[in-house]
C-alpha distance (Angstrom), angle and dihedral (degrees) to the residues before:
residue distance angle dihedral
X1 . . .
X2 3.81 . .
X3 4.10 87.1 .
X4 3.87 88.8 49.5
X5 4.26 82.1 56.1
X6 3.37 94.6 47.3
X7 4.03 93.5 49.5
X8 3.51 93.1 49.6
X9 3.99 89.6 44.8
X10 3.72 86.7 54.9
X11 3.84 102.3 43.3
X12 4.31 85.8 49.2
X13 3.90 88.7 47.4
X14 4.35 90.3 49.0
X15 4.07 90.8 40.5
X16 3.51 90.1 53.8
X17 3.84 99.9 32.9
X18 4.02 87.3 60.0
X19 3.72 99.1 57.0
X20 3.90 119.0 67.6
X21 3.63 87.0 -147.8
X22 3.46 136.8 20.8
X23 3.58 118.5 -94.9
X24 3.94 96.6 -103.3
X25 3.89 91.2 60.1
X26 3.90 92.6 58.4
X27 4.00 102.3 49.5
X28 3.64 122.9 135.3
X29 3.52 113.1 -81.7
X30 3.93 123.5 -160.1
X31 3.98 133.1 -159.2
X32 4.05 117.2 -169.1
X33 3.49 114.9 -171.3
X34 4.10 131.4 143.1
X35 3.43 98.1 2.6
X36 3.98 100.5 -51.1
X37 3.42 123.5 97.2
X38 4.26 114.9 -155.1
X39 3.70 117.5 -167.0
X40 3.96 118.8 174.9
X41 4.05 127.5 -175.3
X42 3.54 116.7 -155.2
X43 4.23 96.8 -127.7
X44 3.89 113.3 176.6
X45 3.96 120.4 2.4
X46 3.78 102.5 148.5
X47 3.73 118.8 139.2
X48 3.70 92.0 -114.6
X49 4.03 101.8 50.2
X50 3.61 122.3 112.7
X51 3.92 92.9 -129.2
X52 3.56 132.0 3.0
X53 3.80 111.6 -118.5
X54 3.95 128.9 -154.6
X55 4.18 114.0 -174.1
X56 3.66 101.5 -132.2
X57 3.72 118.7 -168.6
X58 3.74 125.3 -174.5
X59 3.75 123.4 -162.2
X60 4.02 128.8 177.1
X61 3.65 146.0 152.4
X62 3.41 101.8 -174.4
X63 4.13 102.7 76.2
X64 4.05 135.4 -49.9
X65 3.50 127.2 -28.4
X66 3.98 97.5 -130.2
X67 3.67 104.7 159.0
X68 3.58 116.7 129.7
X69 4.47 98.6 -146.5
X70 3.67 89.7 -163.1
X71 3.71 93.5 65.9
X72 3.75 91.0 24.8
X73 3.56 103.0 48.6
X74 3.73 130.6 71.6
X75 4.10 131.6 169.1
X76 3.67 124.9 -144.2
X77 3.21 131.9 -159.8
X78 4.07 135.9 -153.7
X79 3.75 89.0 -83.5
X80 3.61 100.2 57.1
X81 3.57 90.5 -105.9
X82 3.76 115.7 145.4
X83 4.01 116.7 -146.2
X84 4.05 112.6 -166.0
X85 4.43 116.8 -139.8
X86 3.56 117.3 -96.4
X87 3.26 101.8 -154.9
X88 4.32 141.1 1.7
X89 3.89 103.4 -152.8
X90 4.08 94.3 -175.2
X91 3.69 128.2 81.2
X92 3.61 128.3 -54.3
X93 3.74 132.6 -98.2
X94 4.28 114.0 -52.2
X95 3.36 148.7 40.5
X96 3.94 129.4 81.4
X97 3.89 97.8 -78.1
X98 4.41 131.0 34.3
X99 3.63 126.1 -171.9
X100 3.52 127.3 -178.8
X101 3.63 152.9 125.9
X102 3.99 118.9 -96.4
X103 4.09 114.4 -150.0
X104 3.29 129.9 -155.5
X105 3.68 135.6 -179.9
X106 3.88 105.2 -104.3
X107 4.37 112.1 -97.8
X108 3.70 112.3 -123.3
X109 2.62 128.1 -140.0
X110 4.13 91.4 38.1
X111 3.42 108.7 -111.2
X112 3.99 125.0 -138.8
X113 3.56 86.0 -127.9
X114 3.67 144.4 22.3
X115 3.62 132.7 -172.4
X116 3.94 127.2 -160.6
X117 3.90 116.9 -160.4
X118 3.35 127.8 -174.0
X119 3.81 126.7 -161.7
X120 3.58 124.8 -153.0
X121 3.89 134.5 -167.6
X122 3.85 111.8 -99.1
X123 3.99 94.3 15.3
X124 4.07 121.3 107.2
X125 3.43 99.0 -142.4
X126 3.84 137.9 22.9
X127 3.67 128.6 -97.9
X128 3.32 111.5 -99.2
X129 4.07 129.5 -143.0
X130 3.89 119.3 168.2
X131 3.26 126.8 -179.0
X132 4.34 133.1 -170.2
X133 4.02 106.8 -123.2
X134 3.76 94.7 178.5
């Protein structure tokens, strides 16, 4: 019985140890506004990844989805500090619905914080995702 403890003691302590953040700070979060709905998902932001991913997904009704996220996207971190995408792999500019996966090169040293705005033509200020790291 005690081993059993001690198991499930140590697979708690390695679930938790591999996440910056517990998985209630990095939940979807969605922003509707105009017509288009934009809903990103923190997906990898460990210390050791290659890139840190966010799932964005772009839905809309109203007229194509033309924004290009690499030059419309930026990530900023609890310093102020603004860190540009690396990479969209997802399709390009168009259509009535966009899914893809936003890269980043990893932010050391981890922030406590991070913030991922995303501009789009016609719209005063950015669309705003924030998420707790620590």
């Amino acid at each position: 019985m005690r081993s059993l403890k001690f198991a499930l003691a140590a697979l708690l302590f390695a679930a938790t140890a591999a996440s910056p953040a517990g998985a209630a700070e990095l939940t979807t979060q969605k922003s509707a506004d105009r017509g288009v709905t934009v809903e990103v998902t923190p997906r990898n932001l460990s210390a050791g990844a290659g890139t840190w991913d966010f799932n964005v997904v772009l839905d809309t009704h109203a007229g194509d989805l033309n924004d290009d996220l690499v030059k419309t996207a930026a990530l900023l971190d609890d310093k102020g500090r603004r860190h540009v995408p690396v990479q969209w792999d997802g399709p390009g500019p168009g259509g009535h619905h966009r899914e893809g996966m936003l890269k980043f090169k990893p932010v050391s040293p981890a922030p406590t914080t991070i913030e991922l705005q995303i501009r789009r033509a016609g719209e005063a200020i950015p669309r705003s995702f924030r998420w707790q790291l620590k």
